[in-house]
mmCIF file as Biopython writes it, N, C-alpha, C and O atoms, coordinates in Angstrom:
data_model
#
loop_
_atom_site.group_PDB
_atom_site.id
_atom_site.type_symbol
_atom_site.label_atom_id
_atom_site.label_alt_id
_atom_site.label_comp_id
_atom_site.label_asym_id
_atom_site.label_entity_id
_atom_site.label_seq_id
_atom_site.pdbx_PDB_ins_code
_atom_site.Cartn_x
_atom_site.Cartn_y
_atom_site.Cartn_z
_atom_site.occupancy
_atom_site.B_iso_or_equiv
_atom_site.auth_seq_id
_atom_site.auth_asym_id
_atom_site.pdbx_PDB_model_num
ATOM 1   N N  . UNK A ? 1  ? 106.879 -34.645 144.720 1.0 0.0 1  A 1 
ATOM 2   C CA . UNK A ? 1  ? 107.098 -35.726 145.653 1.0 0.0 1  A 1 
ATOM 3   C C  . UNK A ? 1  ? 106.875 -37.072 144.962 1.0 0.0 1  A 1 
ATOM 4   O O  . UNK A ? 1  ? 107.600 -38.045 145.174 1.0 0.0 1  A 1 
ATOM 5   N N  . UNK A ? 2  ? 105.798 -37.075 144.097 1.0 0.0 2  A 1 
ATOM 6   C CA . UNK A ? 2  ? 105.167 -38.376 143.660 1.0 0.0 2  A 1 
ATOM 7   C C  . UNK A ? 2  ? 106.364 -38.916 142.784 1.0 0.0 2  A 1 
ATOM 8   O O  . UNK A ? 2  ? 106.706 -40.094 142.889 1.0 0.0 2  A 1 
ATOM 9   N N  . UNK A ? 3  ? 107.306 -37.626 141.499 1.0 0.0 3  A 1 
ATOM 10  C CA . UNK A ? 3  ? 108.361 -38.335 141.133 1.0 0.0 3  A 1 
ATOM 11  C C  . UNK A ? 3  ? 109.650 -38.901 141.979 1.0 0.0 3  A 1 
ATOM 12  O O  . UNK A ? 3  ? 110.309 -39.921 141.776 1.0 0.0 3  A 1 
ATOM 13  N N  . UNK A ? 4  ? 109.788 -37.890 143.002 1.0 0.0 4  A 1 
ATOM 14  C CA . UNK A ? 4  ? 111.136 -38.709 143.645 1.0 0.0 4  A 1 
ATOM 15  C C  . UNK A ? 4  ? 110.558 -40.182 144.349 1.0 0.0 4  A 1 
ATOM 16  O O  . UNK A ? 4  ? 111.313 -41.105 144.653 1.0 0.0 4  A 1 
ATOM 17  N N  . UNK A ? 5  ? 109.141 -40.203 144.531 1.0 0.0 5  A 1 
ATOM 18  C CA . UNK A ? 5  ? 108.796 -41.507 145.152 1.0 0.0 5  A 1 
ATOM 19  C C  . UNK A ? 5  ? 108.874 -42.481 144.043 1.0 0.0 5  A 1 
ATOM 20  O O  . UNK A ? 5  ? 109.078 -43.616 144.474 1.0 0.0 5  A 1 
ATOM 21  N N  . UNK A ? 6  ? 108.796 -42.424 142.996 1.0 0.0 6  A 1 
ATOM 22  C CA . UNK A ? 6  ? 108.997 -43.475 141.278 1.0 0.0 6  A 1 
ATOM 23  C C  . UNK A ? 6  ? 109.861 -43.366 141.142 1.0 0.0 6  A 1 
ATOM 24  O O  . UNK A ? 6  ? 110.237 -44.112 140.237 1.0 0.0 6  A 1 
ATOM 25  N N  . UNK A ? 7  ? 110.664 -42.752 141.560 1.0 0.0 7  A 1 
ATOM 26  C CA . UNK A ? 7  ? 112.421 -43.210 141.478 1.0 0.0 7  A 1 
ATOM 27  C C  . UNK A ? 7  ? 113.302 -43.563 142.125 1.0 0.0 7  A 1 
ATOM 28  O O  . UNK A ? 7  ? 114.457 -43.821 141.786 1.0 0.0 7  A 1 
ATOM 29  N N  . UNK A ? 8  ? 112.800 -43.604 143.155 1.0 0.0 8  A 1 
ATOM 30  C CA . UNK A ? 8  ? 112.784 -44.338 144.437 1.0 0.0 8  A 1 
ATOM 31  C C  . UNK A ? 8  ? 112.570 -45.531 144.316 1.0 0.0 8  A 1 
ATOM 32  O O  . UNK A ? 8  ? 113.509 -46.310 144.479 1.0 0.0 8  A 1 
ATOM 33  N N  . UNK A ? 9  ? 110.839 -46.178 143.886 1.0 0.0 9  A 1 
ATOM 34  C CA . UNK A ? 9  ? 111.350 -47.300 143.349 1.0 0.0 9  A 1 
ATOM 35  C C  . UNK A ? 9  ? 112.427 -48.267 142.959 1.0 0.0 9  A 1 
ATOM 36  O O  . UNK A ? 9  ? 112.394 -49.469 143.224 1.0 0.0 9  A 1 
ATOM 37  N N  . UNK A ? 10 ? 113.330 -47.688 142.346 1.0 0.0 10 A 1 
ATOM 38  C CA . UNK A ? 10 ? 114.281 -49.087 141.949 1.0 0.0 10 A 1 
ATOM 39  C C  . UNK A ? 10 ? 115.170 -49.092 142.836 1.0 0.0 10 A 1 
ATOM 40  O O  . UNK A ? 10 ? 115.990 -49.988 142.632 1.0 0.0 10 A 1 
ATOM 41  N N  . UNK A ? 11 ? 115.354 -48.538 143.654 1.0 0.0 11 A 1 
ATOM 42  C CA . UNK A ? 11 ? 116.353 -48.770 144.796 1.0 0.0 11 A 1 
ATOM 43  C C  . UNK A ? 11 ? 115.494 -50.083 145.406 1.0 0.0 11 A 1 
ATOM 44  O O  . UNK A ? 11 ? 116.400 -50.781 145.862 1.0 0.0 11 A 1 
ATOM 45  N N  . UNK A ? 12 ? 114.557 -50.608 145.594 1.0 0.0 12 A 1 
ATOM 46  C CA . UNK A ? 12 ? 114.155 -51.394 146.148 1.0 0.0 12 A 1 
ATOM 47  C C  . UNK A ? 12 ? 114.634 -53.044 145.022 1.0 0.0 12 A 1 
ATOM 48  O O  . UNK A ? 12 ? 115.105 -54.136 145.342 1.0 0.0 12 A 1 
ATOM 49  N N  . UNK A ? 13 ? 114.318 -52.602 144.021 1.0 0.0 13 A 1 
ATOM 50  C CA . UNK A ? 13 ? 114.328 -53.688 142.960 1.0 0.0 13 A 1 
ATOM 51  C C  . UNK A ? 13 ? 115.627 -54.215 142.536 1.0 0.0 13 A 1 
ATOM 52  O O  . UNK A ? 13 ? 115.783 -55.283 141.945 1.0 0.0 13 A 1 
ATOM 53  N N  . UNK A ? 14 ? 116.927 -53.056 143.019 1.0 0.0 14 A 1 
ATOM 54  C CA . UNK A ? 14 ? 118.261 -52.838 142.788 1.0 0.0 14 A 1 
ATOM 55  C C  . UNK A ? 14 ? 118.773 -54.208 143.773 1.0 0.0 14 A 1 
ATOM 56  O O  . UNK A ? 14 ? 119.435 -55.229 143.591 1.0 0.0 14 A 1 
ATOM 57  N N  . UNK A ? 15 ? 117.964 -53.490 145.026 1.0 0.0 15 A 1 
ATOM 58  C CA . UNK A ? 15 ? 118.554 -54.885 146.467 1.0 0.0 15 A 1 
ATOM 59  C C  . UNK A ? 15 ? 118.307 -56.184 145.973 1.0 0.0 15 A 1 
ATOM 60  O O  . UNK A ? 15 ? 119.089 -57.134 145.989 1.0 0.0 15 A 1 
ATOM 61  N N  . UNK A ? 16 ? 116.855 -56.139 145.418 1.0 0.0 16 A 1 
ATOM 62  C CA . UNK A ? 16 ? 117.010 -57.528 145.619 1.0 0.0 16 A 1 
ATOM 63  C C  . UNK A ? 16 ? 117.226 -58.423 144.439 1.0 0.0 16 A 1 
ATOM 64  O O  . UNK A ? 16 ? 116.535 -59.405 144.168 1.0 0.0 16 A 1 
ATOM 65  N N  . UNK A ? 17 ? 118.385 -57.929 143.682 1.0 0.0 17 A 1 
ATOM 66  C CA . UNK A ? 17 ? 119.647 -58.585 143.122 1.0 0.0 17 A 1 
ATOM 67  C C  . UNK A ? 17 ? 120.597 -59.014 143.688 1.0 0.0 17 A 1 
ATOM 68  O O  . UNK A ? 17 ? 121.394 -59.891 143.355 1.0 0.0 17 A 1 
ATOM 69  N N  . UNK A ? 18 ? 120.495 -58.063 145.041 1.0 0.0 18 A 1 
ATOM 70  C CA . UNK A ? 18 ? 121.639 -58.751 145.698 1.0 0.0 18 A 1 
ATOM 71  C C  . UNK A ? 18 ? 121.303 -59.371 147.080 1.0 0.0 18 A 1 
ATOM 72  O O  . UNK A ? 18 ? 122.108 -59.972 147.791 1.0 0.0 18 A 1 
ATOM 73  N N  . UNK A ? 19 ? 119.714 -59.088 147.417 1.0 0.0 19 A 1 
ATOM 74  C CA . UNK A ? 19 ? 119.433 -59.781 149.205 1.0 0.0 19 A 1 
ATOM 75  C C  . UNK A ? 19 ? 118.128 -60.328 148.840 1.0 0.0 19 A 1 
ATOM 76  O O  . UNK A ? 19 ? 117.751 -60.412 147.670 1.0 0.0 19 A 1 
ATOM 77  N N  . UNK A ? 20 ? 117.386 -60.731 149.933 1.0 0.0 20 A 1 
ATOM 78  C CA . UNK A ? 20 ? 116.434 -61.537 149.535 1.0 0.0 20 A 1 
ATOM 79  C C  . UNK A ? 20 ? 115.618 -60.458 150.696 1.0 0.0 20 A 1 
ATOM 80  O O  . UNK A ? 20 ? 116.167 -60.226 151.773 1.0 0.0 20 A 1 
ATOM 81  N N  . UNK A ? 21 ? 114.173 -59.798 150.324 1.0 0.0 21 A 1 
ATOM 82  C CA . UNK A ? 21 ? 113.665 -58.542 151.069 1.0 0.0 21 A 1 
ATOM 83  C C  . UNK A ? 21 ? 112.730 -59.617 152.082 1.0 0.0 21 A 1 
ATOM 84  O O  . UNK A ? 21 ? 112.010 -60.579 151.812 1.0 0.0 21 A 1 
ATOM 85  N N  . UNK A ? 22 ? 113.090 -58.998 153.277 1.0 0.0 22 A 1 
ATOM 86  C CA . UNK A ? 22 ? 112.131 -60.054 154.547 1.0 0.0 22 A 1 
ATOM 87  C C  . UNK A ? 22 ? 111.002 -59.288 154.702 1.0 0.0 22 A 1 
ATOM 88  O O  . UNK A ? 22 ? 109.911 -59.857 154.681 1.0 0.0 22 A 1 
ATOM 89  N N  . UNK A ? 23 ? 111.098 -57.560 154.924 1.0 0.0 23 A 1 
ATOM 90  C CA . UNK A ? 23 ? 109.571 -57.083 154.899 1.0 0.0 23 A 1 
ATOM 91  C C  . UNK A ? 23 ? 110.242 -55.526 154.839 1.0 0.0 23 A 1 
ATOM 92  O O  . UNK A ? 23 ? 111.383 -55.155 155.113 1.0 0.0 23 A 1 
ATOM 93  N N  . UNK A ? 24 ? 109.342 -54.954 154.479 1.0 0.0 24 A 1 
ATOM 94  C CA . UNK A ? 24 ? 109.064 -53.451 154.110 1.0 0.0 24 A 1 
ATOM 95  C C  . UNK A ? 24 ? 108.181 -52.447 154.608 1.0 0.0 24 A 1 
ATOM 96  O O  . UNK A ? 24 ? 107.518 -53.108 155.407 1.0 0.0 24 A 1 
ATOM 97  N N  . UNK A ? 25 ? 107.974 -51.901 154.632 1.0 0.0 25 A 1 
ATOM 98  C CA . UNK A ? 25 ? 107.108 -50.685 154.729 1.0 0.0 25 A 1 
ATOM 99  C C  . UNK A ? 25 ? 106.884 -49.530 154.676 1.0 0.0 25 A 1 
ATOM 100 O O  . UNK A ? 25 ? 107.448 -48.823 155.511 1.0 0.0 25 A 1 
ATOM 101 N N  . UNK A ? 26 ? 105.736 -48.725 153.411 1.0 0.0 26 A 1 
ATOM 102 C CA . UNK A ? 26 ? 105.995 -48.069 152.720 1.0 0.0 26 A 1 
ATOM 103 C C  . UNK A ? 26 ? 105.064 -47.370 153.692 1.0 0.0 26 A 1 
ATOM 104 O O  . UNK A ? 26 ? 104.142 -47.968 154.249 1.0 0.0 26 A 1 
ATOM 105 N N  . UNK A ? 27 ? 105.378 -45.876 153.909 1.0 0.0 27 A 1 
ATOM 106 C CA . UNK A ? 27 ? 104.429 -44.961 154.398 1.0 0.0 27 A 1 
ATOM 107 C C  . UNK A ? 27 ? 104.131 -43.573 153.504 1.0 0.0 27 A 1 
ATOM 108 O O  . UNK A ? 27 ? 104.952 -42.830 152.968 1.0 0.0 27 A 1 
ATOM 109 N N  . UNK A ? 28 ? 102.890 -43.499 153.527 1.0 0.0 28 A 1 
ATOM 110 C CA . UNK A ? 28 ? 102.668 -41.930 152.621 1.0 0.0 28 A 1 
ATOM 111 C C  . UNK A ? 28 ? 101.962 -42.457 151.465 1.0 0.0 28 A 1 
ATOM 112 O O  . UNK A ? 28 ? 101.650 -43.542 150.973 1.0 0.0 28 A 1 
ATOM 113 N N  . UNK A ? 29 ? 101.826 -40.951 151.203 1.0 0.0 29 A 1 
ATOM 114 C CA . UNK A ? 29 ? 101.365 -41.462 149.280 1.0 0.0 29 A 1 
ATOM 115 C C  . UNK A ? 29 ? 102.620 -41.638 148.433 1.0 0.0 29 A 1 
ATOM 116 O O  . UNK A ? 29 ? 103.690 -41.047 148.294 1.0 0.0 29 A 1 
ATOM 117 N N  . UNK A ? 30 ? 101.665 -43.338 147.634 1.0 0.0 30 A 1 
ATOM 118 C CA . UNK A ? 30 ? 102.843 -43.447 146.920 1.0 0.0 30 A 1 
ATOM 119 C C  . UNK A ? 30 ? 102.430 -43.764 145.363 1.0 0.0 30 A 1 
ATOM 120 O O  . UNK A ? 30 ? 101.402 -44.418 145.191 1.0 0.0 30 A 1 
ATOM 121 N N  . UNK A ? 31 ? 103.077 -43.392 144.383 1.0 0.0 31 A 1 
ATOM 122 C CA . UNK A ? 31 ? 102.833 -43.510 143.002 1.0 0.0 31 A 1 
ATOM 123 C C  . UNK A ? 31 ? 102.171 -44.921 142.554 1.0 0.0 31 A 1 
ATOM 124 O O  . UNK A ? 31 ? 102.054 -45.822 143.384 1.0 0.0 31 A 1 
ATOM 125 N N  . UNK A ? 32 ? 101.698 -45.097 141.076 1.0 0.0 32 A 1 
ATOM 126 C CA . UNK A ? 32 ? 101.102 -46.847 140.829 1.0 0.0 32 A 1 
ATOM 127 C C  . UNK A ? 32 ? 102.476 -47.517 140.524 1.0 0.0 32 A 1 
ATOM 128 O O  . UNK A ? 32 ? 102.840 -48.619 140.933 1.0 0.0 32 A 1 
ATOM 129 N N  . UNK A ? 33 ? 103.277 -46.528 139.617 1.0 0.0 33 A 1 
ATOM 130 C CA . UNK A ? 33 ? 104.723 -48.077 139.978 1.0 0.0 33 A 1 
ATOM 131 C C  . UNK A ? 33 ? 104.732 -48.576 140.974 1.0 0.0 33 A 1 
ATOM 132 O O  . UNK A ? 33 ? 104.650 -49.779 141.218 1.0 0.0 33 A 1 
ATOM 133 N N  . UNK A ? 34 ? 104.883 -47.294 142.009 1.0 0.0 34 A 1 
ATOM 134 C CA . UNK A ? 34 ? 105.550 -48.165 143.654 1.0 0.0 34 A 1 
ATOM 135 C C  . UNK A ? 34 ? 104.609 -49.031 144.293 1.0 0.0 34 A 1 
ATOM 136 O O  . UNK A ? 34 ? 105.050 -49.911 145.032 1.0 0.0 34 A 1 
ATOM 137 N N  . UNK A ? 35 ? 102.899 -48.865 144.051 1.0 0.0 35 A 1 
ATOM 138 C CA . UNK A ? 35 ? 101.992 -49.467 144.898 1.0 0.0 35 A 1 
ATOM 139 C C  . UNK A ? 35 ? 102.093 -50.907 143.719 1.0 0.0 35 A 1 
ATOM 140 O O  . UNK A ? 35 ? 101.972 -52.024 144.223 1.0 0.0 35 A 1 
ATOM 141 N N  . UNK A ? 36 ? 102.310 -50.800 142.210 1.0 0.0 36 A 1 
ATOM 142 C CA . UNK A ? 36 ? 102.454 -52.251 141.774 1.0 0.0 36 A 1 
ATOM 143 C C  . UNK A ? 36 ? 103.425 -52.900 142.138 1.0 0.0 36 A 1 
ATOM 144 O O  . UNK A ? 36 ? 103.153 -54.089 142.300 1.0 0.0 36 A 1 
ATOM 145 N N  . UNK A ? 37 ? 104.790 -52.539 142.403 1.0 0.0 37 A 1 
ATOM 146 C CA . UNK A ? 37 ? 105.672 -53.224 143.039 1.0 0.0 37 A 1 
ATOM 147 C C  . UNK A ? 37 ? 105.493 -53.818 144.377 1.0 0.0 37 A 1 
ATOM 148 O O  . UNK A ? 37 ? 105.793 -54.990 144.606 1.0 0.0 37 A 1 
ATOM 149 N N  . UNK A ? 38 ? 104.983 -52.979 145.305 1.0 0.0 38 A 1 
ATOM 150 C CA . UNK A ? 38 ? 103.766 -53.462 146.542 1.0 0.0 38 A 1 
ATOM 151 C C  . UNK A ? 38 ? 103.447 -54.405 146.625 1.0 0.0 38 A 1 
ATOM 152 O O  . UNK A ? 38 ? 103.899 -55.354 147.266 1.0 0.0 38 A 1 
ATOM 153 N N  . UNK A ? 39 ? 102.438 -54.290 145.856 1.0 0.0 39 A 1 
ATOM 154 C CA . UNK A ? 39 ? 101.243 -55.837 145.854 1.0 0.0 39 A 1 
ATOM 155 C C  . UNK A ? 39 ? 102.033 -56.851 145.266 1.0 0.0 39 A 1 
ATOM 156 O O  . UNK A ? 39 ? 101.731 -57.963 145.700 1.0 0.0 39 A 1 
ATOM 157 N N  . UNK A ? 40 ? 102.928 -56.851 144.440 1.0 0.0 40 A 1 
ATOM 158 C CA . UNK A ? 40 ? 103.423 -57.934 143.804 1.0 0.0 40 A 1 
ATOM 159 C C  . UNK A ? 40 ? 104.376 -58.479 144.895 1.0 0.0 40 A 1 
ATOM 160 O O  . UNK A ? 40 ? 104.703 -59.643 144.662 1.0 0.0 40 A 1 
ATOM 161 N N  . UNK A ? 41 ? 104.732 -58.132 145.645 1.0 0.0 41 A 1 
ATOM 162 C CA . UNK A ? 41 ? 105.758 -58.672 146.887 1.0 0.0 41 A 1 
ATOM 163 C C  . UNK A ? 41 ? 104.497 -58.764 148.598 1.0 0.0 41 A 1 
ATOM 164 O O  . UNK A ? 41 ? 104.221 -57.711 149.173 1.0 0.0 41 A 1 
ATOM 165 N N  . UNK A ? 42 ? 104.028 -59.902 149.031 1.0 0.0 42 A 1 
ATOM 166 C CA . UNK A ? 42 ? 103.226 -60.219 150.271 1.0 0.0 42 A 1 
ATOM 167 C C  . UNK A ? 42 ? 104.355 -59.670 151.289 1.0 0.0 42 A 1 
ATOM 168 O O  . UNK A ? 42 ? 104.023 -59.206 152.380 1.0 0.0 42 A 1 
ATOM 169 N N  . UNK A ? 43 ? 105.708 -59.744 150.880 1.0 0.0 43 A 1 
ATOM 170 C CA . UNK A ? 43 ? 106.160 -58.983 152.153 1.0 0.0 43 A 1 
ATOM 171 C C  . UNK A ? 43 ? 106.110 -57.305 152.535 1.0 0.0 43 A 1 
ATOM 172 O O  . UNK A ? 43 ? 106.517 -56.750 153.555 1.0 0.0 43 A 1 
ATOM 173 N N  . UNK A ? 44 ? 105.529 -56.784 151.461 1.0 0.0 44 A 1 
ATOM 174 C CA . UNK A ? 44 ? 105.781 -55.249 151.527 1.0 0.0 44 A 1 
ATOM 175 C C  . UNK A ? 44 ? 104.093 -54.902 151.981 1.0 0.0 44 A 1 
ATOM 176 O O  . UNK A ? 44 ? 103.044 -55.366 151.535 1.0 0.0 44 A 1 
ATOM 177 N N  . UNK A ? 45 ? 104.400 -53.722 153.230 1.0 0.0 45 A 1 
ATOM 178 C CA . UNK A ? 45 ? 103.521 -53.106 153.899 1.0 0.0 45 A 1 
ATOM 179 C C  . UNK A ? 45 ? 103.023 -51.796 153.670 1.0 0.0 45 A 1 
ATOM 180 O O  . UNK A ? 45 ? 103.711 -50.998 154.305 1.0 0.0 45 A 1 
ATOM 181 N N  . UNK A ? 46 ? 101.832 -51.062 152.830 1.0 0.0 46 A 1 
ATOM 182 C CA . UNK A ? 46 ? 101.903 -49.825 152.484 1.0 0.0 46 A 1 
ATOM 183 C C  . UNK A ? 46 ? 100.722 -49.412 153.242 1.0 0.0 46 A 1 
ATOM 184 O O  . UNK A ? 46 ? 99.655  -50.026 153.229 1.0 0.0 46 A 1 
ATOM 185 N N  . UNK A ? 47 ? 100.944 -48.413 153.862 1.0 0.0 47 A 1 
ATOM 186 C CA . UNK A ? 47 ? 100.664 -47.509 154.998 1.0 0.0 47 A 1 
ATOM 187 C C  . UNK A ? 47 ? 99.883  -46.061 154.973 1.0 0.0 47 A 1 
ATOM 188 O O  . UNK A ? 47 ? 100.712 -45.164 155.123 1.0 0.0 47 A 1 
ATOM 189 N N  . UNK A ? 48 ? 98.905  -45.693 154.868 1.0 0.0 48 A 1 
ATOM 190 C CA . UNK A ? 48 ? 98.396  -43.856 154.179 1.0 0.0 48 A 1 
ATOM 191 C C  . UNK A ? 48 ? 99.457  -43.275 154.915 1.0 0.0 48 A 1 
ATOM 192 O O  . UNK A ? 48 ? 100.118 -42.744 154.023 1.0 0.0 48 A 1 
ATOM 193 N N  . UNK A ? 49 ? 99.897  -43.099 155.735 1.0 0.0 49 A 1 
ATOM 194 C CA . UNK A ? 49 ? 101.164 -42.352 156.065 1.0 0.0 49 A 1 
ATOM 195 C C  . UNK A ? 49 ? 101.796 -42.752 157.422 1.0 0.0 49 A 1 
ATOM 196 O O  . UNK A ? 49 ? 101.425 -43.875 157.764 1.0 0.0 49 A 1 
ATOM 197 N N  . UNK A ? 50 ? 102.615 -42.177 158.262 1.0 0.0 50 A 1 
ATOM 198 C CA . UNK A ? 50 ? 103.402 -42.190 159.582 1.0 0.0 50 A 1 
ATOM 199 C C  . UNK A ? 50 ? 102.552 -41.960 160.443 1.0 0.0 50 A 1 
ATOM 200 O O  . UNK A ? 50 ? 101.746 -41.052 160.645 1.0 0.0 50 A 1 
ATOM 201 N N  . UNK A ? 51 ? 102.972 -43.402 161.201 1.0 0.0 51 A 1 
ATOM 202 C CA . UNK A ? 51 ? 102.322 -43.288 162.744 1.0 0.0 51 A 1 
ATOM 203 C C  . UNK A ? 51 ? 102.591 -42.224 163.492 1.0 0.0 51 A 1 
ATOM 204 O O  . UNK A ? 51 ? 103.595 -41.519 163.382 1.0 0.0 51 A 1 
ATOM 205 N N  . UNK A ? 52 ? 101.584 -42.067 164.372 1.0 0.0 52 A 1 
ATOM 206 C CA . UNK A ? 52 ? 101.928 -40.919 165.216 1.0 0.0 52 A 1 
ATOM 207 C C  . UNK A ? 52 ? 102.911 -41.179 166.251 1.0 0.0 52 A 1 
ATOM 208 O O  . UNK A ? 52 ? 102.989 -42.196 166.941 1.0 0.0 52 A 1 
ATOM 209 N N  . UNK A ? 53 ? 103.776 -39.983 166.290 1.0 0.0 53 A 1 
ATOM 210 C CA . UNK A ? 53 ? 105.297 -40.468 167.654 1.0 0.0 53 A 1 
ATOM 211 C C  . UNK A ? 53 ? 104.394 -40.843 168.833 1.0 0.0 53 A 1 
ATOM 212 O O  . UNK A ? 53 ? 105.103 -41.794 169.164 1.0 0.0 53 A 1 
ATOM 213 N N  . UNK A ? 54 ? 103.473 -40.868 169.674 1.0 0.0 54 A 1 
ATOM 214 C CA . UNK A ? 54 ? 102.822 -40.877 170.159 1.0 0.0 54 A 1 
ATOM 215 C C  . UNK A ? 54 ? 102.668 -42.578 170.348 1.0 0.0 54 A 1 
ATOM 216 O O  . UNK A ? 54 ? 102.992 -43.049 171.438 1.0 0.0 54 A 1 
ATOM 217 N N  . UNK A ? 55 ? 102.301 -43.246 169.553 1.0 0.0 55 A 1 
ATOM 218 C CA . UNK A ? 55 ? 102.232 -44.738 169.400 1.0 0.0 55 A 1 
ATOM 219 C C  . UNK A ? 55 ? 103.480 -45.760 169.353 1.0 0.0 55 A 1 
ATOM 220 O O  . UNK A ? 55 ? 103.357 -46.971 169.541 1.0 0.0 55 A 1 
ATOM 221 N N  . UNK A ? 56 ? 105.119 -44.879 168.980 1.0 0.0 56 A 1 
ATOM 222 C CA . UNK A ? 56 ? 106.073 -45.452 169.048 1.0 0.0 56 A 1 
ATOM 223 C C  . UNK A ? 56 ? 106.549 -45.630 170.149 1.0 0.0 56 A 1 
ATOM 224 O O  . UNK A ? 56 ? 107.350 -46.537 170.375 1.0 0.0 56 A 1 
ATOM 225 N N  . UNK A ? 57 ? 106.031 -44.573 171.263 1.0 0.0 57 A 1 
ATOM 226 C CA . UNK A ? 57 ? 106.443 -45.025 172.497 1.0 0.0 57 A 1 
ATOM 227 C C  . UNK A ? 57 ? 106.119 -46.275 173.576 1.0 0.0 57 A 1 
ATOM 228 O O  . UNK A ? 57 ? 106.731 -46.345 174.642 1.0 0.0 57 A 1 
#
């Protein structure tokens, strides 16, 4: 899981060549690339995992 989540990564880094990112949010465990890419952006939100359906209602 932890690699498809680090490669995952650049899909984020890919966009914003082309958009400007308003906010994010990352849920789960996620690798130190993805949590340094994180912190380096105040708009991105990282989360220990998914709210419960319970709270979306």
């Amino acid at each position: 899981m932890a690699i498809l989540q680090e490669r995952a990564a650049e899909l984020p880094a890919r966009a914003a060549r082309c958009a400007d990112l308003v906010h994010a949010e990352i849920y789960g465990s996620i690798g130190p690339g993805t949590r340094a890419w994180a912190r380096s952006r105040p708009q991105v939100t990282v989360y220990p995992d998914f709210p419960p359906e319970s709270a979306a209602t």
